[in-house]
N, CA and C atoms as a LAMMPS dump frame, in Angstrom:
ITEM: TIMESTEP
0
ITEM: NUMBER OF ATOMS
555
ITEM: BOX BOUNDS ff ff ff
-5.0000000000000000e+02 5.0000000000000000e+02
-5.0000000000000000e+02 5.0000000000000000e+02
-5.0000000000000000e+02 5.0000000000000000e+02
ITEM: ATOMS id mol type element x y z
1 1 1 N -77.13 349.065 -313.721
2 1 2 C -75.815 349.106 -313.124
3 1 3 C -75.926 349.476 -311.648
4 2 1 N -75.041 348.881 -310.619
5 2 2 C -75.094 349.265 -309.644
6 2 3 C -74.55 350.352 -309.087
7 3 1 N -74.559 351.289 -307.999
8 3 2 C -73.926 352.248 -307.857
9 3 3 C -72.355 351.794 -307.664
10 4 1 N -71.333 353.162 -307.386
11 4 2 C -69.571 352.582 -307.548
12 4 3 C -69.887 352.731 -305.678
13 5 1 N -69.199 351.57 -304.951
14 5 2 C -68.693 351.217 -303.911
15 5 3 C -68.246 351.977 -303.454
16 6 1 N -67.282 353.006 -304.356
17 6 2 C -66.449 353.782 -303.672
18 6 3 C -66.569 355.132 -304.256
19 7 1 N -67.384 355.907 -304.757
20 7 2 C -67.474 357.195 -305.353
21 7 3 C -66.848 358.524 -304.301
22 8 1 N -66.144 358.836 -304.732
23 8 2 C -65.706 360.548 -304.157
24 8 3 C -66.506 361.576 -303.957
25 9 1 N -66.934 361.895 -303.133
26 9 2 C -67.798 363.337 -302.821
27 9 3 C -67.791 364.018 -303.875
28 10 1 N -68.681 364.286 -304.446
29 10 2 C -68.581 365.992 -305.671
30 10 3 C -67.357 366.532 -305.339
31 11 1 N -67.32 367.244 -304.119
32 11 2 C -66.559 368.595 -304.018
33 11 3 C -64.94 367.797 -304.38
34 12 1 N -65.101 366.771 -304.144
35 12 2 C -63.314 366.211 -303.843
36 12 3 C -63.333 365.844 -305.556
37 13 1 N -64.195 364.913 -305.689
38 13 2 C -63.704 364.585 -307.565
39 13 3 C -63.627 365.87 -308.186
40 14 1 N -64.754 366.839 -308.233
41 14 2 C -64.113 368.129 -308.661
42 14 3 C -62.798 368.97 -308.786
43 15 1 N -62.688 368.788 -307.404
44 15 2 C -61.269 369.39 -306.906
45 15 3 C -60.35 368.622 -307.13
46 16 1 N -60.103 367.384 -307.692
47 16 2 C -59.288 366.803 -308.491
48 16 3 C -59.21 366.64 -309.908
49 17 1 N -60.639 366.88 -310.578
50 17 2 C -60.364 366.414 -311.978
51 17 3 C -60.127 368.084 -312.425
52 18 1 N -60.168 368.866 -311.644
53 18 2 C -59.751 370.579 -312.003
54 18 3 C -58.06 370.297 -313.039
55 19 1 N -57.651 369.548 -312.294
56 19 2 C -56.132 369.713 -312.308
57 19 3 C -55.529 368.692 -313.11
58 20 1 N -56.891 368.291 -313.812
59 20 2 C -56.239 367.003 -314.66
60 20 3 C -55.974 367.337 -315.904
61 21 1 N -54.788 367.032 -316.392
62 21 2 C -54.423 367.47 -318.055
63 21 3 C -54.26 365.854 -318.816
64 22 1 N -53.473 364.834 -318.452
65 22 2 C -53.53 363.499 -318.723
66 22 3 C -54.257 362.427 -318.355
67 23 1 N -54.819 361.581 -319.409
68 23 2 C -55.605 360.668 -318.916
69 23 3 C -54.587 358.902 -319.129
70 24 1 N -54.04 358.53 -318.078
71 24 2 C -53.125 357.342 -318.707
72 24 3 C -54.37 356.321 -318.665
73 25 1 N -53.95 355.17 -319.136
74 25 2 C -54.849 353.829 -319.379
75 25 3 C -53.541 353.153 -318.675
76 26 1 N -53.994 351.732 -318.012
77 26 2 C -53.268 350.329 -318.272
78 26 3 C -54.488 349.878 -319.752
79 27 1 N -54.082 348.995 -320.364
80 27 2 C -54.466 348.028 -321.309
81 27 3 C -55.278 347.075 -320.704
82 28 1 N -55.013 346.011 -320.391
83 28 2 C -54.895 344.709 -320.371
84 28 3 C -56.069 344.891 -319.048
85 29 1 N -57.261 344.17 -318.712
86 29 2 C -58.359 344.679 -317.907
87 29 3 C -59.095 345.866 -317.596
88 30 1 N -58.408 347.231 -318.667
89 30 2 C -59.045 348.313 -318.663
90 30 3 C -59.744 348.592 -320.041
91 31 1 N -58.586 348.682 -321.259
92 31 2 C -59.067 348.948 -322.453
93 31 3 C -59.862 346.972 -323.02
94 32 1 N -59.671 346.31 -322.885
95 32 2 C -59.804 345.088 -322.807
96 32 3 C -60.455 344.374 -321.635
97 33 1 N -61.048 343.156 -321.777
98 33 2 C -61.508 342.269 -320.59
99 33 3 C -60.111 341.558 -319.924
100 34 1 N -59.287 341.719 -320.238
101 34 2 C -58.197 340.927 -319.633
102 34 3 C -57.862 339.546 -319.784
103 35 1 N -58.673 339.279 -320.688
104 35 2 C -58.589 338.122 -321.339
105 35 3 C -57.487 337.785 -322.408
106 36 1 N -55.931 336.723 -322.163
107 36 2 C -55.484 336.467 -323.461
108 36 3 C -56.311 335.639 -325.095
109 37 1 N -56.31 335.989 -326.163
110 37 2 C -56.95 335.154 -326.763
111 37 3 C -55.156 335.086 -327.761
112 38 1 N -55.164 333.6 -328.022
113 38 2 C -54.334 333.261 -329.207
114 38 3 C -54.942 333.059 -330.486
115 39 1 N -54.336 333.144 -331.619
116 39 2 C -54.578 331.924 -332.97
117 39 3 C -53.779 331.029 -332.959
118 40 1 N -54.716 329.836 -333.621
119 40 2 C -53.987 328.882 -333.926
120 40 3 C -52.353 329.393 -334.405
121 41 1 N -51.926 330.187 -335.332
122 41 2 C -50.101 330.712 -335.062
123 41 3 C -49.529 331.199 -334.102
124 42 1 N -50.205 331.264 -332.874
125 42 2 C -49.548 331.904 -331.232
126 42 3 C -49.591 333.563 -332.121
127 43 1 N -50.239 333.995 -332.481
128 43 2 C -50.712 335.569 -332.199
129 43 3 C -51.744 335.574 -331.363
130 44 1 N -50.926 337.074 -331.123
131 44 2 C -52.107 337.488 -329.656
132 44 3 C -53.033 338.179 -330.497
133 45 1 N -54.533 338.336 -329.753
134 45 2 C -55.391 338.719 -330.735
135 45 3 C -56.276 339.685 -329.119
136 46 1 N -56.174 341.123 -328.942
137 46 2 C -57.246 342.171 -327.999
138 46 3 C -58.389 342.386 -328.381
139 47 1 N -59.354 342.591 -327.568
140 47 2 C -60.667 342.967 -327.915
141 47 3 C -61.076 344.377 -327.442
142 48 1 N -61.346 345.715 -328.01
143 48 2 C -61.282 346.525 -327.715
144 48 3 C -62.681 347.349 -327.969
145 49 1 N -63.297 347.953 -327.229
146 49 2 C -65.178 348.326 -327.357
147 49 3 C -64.669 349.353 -327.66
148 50 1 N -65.606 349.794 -328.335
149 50 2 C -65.926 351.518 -329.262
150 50 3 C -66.65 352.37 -328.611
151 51 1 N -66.998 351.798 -327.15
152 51 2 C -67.347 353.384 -326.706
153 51 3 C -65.935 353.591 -326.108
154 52 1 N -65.592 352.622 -325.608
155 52 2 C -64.221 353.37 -324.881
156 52 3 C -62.979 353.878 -326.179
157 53 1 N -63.421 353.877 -326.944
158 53 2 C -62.469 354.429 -328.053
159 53 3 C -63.272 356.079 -328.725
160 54 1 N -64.545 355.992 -328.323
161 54 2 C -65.33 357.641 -328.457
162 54 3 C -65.083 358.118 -327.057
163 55 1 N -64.776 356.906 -326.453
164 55 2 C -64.574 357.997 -324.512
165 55 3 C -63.371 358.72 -324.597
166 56 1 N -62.173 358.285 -325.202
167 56 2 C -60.6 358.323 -325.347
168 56 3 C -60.91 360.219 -326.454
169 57 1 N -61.838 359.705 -327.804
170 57 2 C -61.918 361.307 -328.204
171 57 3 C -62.498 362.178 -327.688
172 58 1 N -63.66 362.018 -326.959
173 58 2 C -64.561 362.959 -326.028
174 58 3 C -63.13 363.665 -325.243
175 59 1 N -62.387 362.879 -324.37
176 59 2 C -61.522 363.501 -323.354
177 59 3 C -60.317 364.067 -324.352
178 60 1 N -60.118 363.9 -325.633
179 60 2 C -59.102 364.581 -326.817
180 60 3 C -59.983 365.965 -326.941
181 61 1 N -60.986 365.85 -327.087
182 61 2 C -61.832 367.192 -327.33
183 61 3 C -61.917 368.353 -326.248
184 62 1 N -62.039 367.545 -325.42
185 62 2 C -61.955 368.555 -323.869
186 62 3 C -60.72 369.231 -323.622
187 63 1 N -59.64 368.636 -324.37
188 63 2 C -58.395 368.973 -324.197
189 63 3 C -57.087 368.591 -323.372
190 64 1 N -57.539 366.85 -323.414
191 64 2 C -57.226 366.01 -321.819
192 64 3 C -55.574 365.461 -323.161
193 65 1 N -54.641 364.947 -322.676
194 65 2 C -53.855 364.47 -323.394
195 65 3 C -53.874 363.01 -322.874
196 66 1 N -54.332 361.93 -324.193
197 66 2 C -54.545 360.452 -323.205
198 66 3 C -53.686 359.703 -323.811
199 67 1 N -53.15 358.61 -323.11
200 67 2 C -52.169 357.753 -323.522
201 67 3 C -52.053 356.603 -322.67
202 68 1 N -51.214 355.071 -322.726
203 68 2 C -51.095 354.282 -322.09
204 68 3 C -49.913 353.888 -321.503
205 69 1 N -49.977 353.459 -320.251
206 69 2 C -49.01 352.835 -319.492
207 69 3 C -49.647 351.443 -318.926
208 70 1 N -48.66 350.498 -319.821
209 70 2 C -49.085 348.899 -320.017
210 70 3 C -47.79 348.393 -319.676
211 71 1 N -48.261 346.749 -319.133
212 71 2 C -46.981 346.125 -318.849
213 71 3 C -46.716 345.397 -319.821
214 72 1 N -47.596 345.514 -321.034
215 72 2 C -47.823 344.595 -322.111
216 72 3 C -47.693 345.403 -323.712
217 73 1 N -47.118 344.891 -324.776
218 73 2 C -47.343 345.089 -325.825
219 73 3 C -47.558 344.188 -326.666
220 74 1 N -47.712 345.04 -328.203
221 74 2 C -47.968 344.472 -329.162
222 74 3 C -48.695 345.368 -330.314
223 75 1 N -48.735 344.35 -331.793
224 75 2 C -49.243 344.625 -332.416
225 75 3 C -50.836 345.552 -332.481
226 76 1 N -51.619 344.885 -331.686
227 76 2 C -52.604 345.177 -331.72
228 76 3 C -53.241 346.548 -331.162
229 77 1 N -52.346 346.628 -329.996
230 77 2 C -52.652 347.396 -329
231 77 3 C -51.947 348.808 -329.719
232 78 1 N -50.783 348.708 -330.38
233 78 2 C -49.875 349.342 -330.976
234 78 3 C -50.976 350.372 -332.168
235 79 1 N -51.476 349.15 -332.677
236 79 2 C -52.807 349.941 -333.857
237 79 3 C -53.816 350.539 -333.1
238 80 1 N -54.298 350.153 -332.146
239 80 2 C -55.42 350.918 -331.755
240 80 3 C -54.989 352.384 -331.088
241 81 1 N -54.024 352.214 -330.754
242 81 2 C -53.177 353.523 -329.928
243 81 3 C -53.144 354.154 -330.979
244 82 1 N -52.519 353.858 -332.274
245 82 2 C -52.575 354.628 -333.107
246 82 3 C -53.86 355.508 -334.187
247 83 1 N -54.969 354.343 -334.183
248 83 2 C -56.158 355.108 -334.567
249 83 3 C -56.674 355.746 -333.644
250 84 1 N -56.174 355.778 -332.348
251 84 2 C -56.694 357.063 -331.162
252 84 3 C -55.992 358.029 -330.823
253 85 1 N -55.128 358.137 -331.264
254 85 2 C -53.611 359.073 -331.642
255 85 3 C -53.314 359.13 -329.608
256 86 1 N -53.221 358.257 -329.382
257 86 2 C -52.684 358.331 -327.943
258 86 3 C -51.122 358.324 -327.905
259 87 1 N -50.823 359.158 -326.906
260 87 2 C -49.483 359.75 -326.766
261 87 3 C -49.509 360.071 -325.23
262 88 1 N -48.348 359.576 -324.498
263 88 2 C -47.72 358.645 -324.561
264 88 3 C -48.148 356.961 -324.884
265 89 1 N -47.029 356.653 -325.401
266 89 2 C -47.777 354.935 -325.548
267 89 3 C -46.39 354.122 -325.034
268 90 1 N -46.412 354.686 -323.466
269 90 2 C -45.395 353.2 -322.816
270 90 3 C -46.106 351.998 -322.054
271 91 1 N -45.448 351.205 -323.058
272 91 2 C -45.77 349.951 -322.859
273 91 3 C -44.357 349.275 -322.976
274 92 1 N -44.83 347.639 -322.226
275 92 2 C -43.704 346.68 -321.988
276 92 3 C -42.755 347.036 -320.984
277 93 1 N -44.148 347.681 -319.789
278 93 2 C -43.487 348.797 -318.558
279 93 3 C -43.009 347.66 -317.512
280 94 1 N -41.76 347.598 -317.338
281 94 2 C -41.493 346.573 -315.777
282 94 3 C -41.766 347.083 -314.297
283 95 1 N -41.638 348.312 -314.668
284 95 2 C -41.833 349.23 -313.344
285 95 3 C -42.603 350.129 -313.592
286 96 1 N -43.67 350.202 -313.249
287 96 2 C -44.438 351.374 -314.049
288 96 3 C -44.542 352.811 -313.339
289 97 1 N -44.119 352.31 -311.799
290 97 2 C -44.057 353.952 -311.077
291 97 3 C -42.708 354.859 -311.708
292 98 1 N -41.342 354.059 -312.058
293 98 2 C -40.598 354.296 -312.76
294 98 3 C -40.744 355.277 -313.93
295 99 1 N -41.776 354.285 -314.506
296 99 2 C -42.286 354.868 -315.543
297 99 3 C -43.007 356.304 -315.861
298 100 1 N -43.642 355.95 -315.001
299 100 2 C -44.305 357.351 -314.52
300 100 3 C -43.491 358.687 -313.807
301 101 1 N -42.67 358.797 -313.223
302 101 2 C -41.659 359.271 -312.45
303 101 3 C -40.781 359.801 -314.259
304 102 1 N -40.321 359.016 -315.113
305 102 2 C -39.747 359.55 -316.325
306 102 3 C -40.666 360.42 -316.834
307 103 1 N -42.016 360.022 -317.125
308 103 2 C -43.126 360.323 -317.798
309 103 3 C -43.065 362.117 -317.61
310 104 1 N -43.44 361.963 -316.248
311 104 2 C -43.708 363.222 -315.603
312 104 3 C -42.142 364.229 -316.17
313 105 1 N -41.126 363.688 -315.587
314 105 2 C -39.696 364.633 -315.717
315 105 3 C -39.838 364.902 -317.194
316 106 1 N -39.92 363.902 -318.165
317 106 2 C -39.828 364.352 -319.771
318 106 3 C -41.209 365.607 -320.002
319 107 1 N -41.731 365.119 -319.519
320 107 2 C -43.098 366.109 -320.224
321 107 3 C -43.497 367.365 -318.939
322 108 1 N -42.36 367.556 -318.282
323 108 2 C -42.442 368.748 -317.47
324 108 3 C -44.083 368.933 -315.95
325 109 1 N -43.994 367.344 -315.933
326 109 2 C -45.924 367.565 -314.951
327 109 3 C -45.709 366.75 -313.468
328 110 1 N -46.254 366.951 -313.078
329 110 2 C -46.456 366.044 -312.01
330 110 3 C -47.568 365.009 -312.143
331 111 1 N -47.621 364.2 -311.018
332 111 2 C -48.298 363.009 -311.243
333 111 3 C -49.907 363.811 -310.817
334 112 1 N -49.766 364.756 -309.963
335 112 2 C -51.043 365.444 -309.895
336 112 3 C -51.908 365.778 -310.805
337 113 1 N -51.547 365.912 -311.913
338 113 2 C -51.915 366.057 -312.93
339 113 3 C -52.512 365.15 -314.211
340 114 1 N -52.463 364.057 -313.475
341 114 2 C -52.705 362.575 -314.313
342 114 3 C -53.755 361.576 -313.377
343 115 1 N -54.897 361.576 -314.381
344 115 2 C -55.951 360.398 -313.918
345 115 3 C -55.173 359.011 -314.487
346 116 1 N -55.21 358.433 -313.854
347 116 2 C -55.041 357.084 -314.414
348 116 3 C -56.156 355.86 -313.572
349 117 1 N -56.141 355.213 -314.677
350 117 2 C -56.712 353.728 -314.598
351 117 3 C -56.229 352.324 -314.637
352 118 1 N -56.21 351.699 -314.063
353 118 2 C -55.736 349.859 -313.4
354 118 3 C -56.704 349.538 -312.915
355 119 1 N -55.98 348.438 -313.158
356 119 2 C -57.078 347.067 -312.333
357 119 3 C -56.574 346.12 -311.746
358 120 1 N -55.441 346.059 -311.746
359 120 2 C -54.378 344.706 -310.881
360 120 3 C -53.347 345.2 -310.545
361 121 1 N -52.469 344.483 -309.173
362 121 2 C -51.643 344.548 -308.236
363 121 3 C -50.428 345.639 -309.062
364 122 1 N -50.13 345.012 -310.054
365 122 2 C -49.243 346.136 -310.538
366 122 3 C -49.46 347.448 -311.133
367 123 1 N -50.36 347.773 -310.876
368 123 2 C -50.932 349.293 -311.155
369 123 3 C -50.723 349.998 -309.874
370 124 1 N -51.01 349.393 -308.687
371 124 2 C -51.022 350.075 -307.221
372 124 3 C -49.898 351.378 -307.166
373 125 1 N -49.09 350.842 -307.35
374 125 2 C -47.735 352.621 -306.664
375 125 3 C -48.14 353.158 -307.579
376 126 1 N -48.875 352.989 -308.967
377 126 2 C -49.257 354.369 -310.092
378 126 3 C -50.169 354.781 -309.602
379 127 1 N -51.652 354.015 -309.092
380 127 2 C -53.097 354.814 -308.847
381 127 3 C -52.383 355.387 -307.243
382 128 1 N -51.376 354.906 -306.782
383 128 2 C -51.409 355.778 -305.124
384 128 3 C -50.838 357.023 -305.244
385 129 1 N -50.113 357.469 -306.919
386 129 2 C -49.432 358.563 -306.885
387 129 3 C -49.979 359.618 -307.664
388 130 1 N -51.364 359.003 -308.554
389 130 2 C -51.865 360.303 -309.312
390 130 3 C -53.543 361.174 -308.719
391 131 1 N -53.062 361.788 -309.76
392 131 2 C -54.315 363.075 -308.756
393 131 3 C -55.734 362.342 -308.904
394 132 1 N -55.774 361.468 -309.651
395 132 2 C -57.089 361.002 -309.858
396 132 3 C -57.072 359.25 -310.267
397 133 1 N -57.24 358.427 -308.997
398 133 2 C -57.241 357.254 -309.69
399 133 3 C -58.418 356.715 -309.817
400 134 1 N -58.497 355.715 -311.065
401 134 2 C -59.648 355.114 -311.307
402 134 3 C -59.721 353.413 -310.904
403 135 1 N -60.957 352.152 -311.083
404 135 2 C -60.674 351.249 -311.81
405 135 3 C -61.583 350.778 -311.62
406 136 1 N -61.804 349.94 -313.185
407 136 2 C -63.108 348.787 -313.645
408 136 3 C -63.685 348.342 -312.265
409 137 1 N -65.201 348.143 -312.097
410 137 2 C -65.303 347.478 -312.039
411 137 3 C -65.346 346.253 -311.156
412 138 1 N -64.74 345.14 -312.02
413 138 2 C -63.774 343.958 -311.989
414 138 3 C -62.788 343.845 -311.507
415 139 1 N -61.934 344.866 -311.052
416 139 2 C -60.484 345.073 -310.655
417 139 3 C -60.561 344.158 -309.55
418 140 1 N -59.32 343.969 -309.352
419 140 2 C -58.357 343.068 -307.984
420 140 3 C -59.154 344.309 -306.976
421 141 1 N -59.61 343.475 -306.084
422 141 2 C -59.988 343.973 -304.351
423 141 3 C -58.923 345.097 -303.806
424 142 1 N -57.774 344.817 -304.091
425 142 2 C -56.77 345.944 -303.265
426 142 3 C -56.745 347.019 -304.109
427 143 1 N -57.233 346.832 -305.435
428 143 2 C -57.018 348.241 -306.657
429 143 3 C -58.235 349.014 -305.941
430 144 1 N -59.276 348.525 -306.034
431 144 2 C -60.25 348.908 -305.835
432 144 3 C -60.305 349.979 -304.914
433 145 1 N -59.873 349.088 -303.18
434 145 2 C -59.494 349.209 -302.051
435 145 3 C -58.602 350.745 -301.829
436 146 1 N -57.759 350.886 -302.845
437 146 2 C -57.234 352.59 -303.31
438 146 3 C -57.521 353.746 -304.045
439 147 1 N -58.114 353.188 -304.998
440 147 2 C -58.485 354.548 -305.681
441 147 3 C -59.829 355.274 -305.521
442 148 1 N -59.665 356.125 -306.436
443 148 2 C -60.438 357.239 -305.698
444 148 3 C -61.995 357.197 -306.332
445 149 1 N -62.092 356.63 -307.661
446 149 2 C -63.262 355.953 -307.682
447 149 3 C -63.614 354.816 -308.572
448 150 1 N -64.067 353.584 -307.906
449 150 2 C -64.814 352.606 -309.015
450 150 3 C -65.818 352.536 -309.707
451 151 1 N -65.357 352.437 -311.157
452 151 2 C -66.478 352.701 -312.128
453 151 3 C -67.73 351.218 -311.98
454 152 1 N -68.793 351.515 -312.651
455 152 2 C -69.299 350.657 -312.687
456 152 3 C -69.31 349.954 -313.522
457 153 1 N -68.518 350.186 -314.157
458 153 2 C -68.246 349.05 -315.396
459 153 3 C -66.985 348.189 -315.768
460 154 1 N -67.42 347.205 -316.161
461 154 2 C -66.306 346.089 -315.996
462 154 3 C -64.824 346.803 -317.481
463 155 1 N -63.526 345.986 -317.062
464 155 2 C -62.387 346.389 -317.953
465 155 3 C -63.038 345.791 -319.449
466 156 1 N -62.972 346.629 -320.172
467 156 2 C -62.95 345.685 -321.861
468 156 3 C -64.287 345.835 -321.962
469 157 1 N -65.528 346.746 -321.602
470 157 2 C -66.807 346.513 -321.887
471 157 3 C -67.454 348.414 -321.573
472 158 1 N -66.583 349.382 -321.645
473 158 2 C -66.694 350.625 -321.772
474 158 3 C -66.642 351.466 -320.408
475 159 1 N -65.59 350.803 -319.467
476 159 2 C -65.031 351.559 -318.518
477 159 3 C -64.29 352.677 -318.713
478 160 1 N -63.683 352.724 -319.905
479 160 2 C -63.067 354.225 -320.011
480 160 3 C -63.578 355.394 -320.337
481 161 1 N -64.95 354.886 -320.945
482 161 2 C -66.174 355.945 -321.496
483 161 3 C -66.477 356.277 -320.257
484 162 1 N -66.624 355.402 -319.276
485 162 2 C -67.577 356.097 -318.335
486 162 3 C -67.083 356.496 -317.34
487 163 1 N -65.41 356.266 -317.559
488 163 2 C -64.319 357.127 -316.537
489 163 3 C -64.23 358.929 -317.101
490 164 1 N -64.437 358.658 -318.665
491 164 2 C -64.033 360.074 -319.13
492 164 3 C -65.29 360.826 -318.973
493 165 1 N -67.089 360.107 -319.282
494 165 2 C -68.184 360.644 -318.655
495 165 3 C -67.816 361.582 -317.25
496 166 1 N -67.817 360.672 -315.982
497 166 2 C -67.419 361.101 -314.844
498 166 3 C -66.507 362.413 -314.445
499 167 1 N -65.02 362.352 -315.196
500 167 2 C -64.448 363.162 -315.357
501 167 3 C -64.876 364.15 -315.795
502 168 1 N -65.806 364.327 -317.083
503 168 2 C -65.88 365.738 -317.723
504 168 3 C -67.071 366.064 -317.389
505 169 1 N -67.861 365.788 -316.684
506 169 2 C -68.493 365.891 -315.834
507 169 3 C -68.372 366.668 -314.437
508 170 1 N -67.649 366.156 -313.308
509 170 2 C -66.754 367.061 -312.742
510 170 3 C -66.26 368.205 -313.072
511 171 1 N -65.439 368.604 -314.599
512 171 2 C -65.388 369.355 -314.751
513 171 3 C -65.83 370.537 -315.639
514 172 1 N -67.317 370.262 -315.622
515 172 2 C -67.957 370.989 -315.606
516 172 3 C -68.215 371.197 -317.233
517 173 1 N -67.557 370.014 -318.454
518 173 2 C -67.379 370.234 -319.415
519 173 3 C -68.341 369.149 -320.356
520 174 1 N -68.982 368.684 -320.121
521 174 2 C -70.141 367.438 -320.426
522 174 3 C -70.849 368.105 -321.302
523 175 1 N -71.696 369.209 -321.065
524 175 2 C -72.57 369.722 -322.234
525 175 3 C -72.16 370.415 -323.101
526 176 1 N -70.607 370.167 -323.138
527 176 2 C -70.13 371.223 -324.096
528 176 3 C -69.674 369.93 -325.129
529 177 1 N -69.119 369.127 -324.933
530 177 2 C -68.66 367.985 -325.449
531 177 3 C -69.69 367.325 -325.794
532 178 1 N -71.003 366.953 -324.919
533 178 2 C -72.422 366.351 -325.725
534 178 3 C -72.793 367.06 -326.569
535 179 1 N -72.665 368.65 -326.7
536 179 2 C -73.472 369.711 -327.885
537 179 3 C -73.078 369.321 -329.13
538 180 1 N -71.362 369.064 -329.02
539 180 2 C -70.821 368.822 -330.507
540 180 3 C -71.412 367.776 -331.092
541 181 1 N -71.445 366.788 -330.036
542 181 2 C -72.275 365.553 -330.883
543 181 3 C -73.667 365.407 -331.273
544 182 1 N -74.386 366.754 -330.766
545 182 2 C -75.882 366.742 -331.069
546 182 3 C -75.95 367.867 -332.112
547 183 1 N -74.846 368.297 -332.291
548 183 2 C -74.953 369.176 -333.778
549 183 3 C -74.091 368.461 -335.047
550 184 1 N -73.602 367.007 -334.621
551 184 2 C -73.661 366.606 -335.559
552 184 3 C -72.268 366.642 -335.742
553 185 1 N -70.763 366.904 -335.351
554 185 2 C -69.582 367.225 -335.1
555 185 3 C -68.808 365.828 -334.978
């Protein structure tokens, strides 16, 4: 893998992922390649990797609260949210800074307080407003171009593992979260 283009100084990713309690997702080029697939009956059919679904519990364990903000729904996405017990799960977002702006007022936080991840034009006013933005990869040039760091890994192929690596990492919580899994937890 190549190094990220745009990595944050230690002291600054630190001093941001201190303050992180939420981890949002977009879907669609993050948890996924961004790829539509149909069936022959016009169902939509996501493809979703399993490390980024052990990255999603690693950051449940640390004590991160993760959830999605998508412009997209569905069935599918609907189940996997649910075998990852992610909360919030807004999706079928038209405005997603909107969204976020409710997010925050209902659940008492600021956006400082929220890493989030995108990868295309309509993610931008979310990654310019939270304490920690991420994105694949693959992302659109102007996503990239803003946030605070690009992973090296593409959307839909275990970018969120290695967003929540990074993160708990920073904060200082990696060998506590690798121990459980080397004792077998």
């Amino acid at each position: 893998m190549i190094p990220s283009p745009h990595p944050l100084p230690d002291p600054d990713l630190e001093r941001r992922a201190a303050r992180i309690q939420w981890l949002l997702l977009d879907v669609d080029g993050v948890l996924t390649d961004g790829r539509l697939r149909y069936t022959e009956r016009g169902e939509e059919m996501k493809v979703f990797h399993v490390r980024d679904g052990l990255g999603v519990r690693m950051a449940q364990r640390a004590g991160l609260t993760v959830g999605v903000l998508s412009g997209r729904s569905g069935p599918a996405l609907e189940r996997r949210a649910r075998e990852l017990d992610l909360d919030p799960l807004i999706v079928g977002s038209k405005h997603k800074v909107a969204d976020l702006e409710r997010f925050c007022d209902e659940r008492g936080t600021t956006p400082d307080s929220i890493a989030y991840v995108g990868d295309d034009l309509q993610d931008l006013g979310v990654l310019r407003r939270c304490g920690l933005a991420f994105a694949p990869a693959d992302a659109a040039t102007e996503v990239r171009d803003v946030v605070h760091h690009v992973l090296r890994t593409a959307g839909g192929r275990g970018a969120v593992r290695e967003l929540v690596e990074t993160l708990l990492r920073a904060r200082g919580e990696w060998d506590r979260i690798l121990a459980g899994y080397l004792d077998g937890d």
